[in-house]
N, C-alpha and C positions, 0 to 999 in steps of 0.2 A: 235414834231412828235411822234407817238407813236413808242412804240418798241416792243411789245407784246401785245395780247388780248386773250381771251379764247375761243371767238367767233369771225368767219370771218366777217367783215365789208366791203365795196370800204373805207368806209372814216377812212382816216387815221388822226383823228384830236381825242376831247374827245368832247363826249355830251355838252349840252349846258347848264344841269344841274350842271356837273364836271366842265364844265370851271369856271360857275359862282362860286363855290366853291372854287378853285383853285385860284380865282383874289380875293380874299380876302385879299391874299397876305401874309397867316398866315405860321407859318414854319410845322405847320403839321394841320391836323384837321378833320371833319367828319362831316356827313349828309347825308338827303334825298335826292337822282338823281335820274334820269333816263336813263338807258341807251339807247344806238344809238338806239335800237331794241323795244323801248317803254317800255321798265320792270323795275319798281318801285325797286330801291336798297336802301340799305346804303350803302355809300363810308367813307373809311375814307385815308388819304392821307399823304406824310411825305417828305418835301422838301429834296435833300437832298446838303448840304449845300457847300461841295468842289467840286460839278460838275452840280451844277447848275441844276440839273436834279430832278423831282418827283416820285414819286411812288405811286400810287392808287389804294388798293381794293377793292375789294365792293361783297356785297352777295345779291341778290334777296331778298324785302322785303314777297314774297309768301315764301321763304324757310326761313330763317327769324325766322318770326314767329309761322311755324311748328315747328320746335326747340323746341319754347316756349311752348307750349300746355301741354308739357308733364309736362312739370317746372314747371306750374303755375297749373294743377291738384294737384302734391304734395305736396306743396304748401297750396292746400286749402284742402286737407284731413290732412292733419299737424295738 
């Protein structure tokens, strides 16, 4: 069940992007999802190990890669 989100959803479960992420069964890790809302992220996620419980963030891959624009200019004027 989730416990928090940033945006209001009904579904109280995780994308089907994040699930398949999550069933990997890895104790922590990261990738391309999509959230419930159809928006292209990266998640990355961290079991947490004495309560059984996950944690998940993730940022829009449109903001993302705005970030990057400016990095990758100086970068190439470097």
């Amino acid at each position: 069940a989730r416990v928090a989100r940033s945006r209001d959803n009904v579904v109280a479960r995780a994308s089907p992007t994040l699930q398949a992420l999550l069933d990997q069964g890895l104790a922590e890790g990261m990738g391309q999802t999509q959230t419930l809302e159809g928006v292209p992220s990266y998640t990355g996620y961290k079991r947490l190990q004495d309560s059984g419980w996950s944690v998940a963030v993730g940022i829009s891959a449109p903001e993302a890669h705005r970030a990057m624009y400016p990095l990758i200019g100086a970068v190439a004027v470097g």
